[in-house]
ZAMARGU-4260 file (C-alpha; in steps of 0.2 Angstrom, whole numbers, plus 5000, padded with zeros to 4 digits):
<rodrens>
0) 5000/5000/5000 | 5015/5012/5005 | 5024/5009/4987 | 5005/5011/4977 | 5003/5028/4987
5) 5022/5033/4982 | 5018/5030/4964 | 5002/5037/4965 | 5012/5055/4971 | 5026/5053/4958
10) 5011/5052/4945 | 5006/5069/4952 | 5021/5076/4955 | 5027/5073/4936 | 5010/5083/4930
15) 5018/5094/4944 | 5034/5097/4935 | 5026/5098/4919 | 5013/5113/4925 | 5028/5123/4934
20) 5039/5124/4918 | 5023/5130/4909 | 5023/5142/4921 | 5040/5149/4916 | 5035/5148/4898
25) 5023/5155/4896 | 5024/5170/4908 | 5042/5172/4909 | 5050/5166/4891 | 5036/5169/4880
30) 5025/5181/4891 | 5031/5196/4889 | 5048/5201/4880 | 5052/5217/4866 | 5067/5204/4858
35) 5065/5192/4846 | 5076/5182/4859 | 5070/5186/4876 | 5080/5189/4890 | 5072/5173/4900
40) 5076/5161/4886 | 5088/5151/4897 | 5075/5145/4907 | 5069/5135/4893 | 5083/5124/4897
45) 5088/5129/4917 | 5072/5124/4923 | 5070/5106/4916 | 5088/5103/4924 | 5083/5108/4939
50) 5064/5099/4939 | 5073/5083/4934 | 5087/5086/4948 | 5073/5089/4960 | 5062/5073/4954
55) 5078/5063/4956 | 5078/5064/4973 | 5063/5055/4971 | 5073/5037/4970 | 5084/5038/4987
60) 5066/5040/4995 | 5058/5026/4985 | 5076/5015/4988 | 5071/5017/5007 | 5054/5013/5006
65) 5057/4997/4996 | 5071/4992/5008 | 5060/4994/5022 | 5046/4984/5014 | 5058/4970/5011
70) 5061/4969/5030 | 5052/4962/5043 | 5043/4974/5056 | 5054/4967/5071 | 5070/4971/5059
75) 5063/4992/5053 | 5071/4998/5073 | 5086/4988/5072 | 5103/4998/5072 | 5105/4996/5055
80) 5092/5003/5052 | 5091/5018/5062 | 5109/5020/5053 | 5101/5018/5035 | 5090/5031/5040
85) 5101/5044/5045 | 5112/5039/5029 | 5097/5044/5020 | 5089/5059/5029 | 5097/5071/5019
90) 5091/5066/5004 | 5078/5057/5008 | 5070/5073/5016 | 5073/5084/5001 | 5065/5071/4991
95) 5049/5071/5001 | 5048/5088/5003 | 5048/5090/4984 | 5038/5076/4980 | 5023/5083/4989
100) 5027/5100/4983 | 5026/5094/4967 | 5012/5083/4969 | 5001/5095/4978 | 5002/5107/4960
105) 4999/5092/4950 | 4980/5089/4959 | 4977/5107/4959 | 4982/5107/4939 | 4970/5091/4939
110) 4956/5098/4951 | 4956/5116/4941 | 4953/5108/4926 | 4940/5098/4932 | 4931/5114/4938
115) 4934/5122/4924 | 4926/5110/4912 | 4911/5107/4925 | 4906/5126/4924 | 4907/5126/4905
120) 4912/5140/4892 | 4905/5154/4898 | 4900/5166/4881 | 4896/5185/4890 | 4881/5195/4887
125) 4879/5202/4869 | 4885/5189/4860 | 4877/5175/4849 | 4886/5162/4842 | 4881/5149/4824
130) 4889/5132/4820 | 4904/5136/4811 | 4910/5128/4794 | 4924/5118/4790 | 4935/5119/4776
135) 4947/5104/4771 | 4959/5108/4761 | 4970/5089/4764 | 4962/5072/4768 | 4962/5067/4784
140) 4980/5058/4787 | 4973/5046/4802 | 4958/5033/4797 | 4950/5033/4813 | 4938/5049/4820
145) 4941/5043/4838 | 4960/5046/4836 | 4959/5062/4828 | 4949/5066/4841 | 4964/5062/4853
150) 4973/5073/4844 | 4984/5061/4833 | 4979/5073/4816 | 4988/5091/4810 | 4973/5103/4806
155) 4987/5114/4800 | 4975/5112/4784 | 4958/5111/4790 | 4950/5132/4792 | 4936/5134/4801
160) 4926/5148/4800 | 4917/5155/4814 | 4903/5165/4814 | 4896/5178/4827 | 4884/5191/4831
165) 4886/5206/4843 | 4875/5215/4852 | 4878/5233/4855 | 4866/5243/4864 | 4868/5261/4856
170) 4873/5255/4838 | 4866/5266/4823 | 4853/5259/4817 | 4864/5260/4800 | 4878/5249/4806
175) 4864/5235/4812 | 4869/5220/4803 | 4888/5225/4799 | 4900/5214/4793 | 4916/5211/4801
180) 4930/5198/4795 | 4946/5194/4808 | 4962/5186/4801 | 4977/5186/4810 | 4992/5177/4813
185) 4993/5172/4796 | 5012/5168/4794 | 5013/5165/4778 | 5029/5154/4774 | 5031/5143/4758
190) 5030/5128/4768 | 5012/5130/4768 | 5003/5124/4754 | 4997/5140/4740 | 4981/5132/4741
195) 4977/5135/4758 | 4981/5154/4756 | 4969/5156/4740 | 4955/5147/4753 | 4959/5159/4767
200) 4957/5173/4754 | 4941/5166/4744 | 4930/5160/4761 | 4935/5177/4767 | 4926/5184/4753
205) 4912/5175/4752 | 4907/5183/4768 | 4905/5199/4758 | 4913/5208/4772 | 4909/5228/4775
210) 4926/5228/4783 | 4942/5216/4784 | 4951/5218/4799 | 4970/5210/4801 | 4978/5205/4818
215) 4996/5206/4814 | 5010/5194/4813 | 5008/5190/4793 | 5027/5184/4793 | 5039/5176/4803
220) 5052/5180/4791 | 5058/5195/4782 | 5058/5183/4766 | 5042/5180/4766 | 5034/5196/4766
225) 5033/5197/4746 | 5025/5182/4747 | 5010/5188/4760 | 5008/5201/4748 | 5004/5194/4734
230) 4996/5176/4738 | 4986/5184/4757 | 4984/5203/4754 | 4980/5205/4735 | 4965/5196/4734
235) 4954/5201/4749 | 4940/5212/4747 | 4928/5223/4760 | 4917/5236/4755 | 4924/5249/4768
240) 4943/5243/4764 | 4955/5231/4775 | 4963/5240/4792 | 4979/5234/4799 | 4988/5232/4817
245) 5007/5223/4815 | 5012/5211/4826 | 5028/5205/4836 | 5032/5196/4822 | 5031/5207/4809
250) 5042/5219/4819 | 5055/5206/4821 | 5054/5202/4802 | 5054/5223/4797 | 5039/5231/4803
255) 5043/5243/4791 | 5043/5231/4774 | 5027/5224/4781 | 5019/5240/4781 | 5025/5248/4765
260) 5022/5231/4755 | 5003/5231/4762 | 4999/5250/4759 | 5006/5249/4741 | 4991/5236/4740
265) 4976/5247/4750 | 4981/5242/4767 | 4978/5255/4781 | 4987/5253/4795 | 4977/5261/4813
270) 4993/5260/4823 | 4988/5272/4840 | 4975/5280/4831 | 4958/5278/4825 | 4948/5277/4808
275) 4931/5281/4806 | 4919/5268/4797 | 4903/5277/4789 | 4887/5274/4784 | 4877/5289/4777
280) 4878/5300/4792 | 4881/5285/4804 | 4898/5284/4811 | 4907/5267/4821 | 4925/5273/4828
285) 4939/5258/4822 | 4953/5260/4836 | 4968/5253/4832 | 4983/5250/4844 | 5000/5245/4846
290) 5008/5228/4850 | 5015/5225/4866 | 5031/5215/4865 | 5039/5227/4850 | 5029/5241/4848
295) 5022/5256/4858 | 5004/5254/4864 | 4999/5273/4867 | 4980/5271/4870 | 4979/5288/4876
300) 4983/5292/4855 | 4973/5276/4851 | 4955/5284/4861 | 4960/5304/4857 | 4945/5314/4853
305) 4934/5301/4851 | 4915/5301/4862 | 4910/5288/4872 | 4900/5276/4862 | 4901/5261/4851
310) 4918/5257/4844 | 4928/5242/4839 | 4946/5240/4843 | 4959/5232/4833 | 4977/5226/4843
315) 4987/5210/4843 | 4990/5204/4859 | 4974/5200/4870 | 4984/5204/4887 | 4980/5224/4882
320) 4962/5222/4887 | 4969/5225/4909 | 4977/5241/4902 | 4959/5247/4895 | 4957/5258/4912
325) 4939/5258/4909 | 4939/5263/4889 | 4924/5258/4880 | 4927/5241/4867 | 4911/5234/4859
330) 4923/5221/4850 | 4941/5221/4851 | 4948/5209/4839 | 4966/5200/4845 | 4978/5185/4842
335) 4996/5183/4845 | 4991/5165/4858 | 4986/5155/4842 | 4973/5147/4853 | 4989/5138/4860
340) 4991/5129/4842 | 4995/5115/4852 | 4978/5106/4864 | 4978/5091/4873 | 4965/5081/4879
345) 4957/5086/4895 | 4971/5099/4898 | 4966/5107/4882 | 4977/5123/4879 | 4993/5123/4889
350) 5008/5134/4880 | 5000/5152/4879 | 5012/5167/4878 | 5002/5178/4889 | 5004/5185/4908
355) 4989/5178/4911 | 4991/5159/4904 | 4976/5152/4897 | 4964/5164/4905 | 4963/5172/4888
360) 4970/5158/4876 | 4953/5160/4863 | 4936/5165/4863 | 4926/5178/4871 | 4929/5189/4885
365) 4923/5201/4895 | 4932/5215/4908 | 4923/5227/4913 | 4916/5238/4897 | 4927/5229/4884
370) 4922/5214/4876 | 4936/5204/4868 | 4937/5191/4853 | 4954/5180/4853 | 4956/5171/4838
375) 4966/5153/4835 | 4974/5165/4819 | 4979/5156/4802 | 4996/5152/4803 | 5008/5140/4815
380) 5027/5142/4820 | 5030/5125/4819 | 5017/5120/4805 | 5007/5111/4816 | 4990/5113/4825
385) 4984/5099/4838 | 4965/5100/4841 | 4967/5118/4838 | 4961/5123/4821 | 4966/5139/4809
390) 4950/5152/4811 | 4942/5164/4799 | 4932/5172/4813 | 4917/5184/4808 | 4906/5195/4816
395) 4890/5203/4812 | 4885/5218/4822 | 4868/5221/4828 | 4857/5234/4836 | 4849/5230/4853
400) 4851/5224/4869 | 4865/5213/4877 | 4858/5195/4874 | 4863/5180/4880 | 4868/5165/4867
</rodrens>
């Protein structure tokens, strides 16, 4: 029973390890850096050594336990082994000590989730939401749905298309039905297949957008930026035009090149200020603001001279929405965590560059008066998405009160 309840804490205590370097990922490495390299990379390999030095200490403790086992009750006071005791105190101790550390972070990971799932997704006031289409572009590689379903498929090719209405209480009546298409995160690289691009660009456009609205990160390498240009940019079409926002990415590629090769093709970038969307006399402010890691959010610019009413707002990073201070968002539209590209069953998202984890991984949410959309974005750095799908997400505006899905 002793050696069942030893294993039983080392299974915990593993899941332990693994959620404590998450931790450090995701709000030290990736979480917030204005480099390309940030300055907590060498955590990415400092804190598995030490996890696994720590976990080690594990087997001197499970080595006493067995040779205790092994021995008759009588023989467990005996000299020798009051002296194989004390040889092992030391580490023995330390082992313990981080096997219920460890442990007791694995049952919270396992009980957090658990409540989490229990309660549900929880969609804010103001928002309905339709079944979404699906898009194939390649045949499933795994025969059997239940191991997809486990996660052993890429949907590095599969687009979904989500569809959503919002409710604004004060919107003109002449923006009541508007039409709003989000791409972001589209890092377009030749390794991805052209026809995936030309589907991205032609489902777009079968929503017969008013407005296209882009998230940023377009590129991962300088290289590439021609070649977002013309296969990603060129072809989209919205009735009031396509407004842009760049993202870490793009900066670390040449923000610069991004932005002059997108303008020459009727981009406009809202980068700290705002852009105003008419219809006949009817105005909608677009706000658009600064990334966070490389740019210089300035939402004091982004907001100036604008009157409280509806607005959407356009940035990249989601963690932007605790530094609102009590700014007035309709829809701001994000990216930047991919949805966490990578799910797992159960656990669901688990690497999510953000200060604030998963909170804010995908989806809807509301703080205070901003209500947020984080899409799952086009692309993935590594070409590879695990239950975790590329999004076209699109909105339709609606006049009228909050209402609940």
């Amino acid at each position: 029973m002793l050696r069942f309840f030893f294993f039983l804490l080392l299974a915990f205590a593993l899941l332990g390890d693994a959620r404590i370097f998450l931790f450090v990922m995701n709000r030290l490495v990736f979480g917030s850096h204005r480099h390309e390299k940030s300055p907590w990379a060498p955590l990415m390999w400092i804190t598995p050594i030490v996890l696994l030095i720590l976990t080690s200490l594990f087997w001197p403790l499970h080595r006493w336990i067995d040779w205790m086992l092994r021995r008759e009750v009588i023989d467990r006071v005996t000299p020798e082994a009051i002296e194989r005791v004390d040889w092992d105190t030391m580490l023995g101790k330390a082992g313990l000590g981080w096997l219920m550390i460890a442990a007791a972070v694995g049952v919270y990971w396992i009980v957090e989730t658990i409540r989490i799932r229990a309660k549900g997704e929880e969609r804010p006031q103001g928002v309905r939401d339709h079944p979404p289409e699906l898009v194939t572009i390649r045949r499933a590689h795994i025969p059997f749905g239940w191991l997809r379903r486990l996660g052993a498929h890429n949907d590095v090719y599969d687009i979904e298309i989500t569809k959503h209405e919002v409710f604004v209480d004060d919107l003109p009546e002449a923006f009541d039905g508007y039409r709003i298409a989000f791409l972001t995160d589209t890092h377009v690289a030749r390794v991805i297949r052209p026809h995936f691009y030309e589907e991205v660009v032609a489902q777009t456009n079968r929503f017969e957008p008013d407005v296209i609205l882009l998230g940023g990160d377009f590129v991962t390498w300088h290289r590439h930026i021609p070649l977002m240009a013309e296969t990603l940019v060129a072809g989209l079409v919205a009735r009031d035009g396509i407004f842009a926002v760049l993202g870490n990415h793009d900066y670390w590629a040449g923000g610069a090149d991004v932005r002059k090769a997108m303008s020459e093709r009727g981009v406009q970038f809202i980068i700290n200020r705002s852009a105003v969307l008419r219809r006949g006399s009817a105005e909608l402010p677009l706000v658009g603001i600064d990334e966070v890691y490389r740019g210089e959010p300035d939402l004091d610019a982004a907001f100036a001279g604008l009157r409280w009413g509806p607005r959407i707002v356009l940035t990249h990073h989601p963690d932007l929405i605790m530094d609102m201070a009590g700014r007035r968002a309709d829809l701001m539209l994000c990216g930047h965590t991919h949805g966490g590209q990578i799910r797992f069953p159960f656990f669901g998202a688990v690497v999510v560059p953000s200060r604030y984890e998963t909170r804010f991984a995908s989806g809807f949410h509301r703080v205070n008066n901003v209500l947020m959309y984080v899409s799952r974005g086009i692309g993935a750095i590594p070409p590879l998405r695990i239950l975790c799908r590329p999004e076209i997400a699109t909105f339709v505006l609606r006049q009228g009160g909050r209402t609940k899905p």
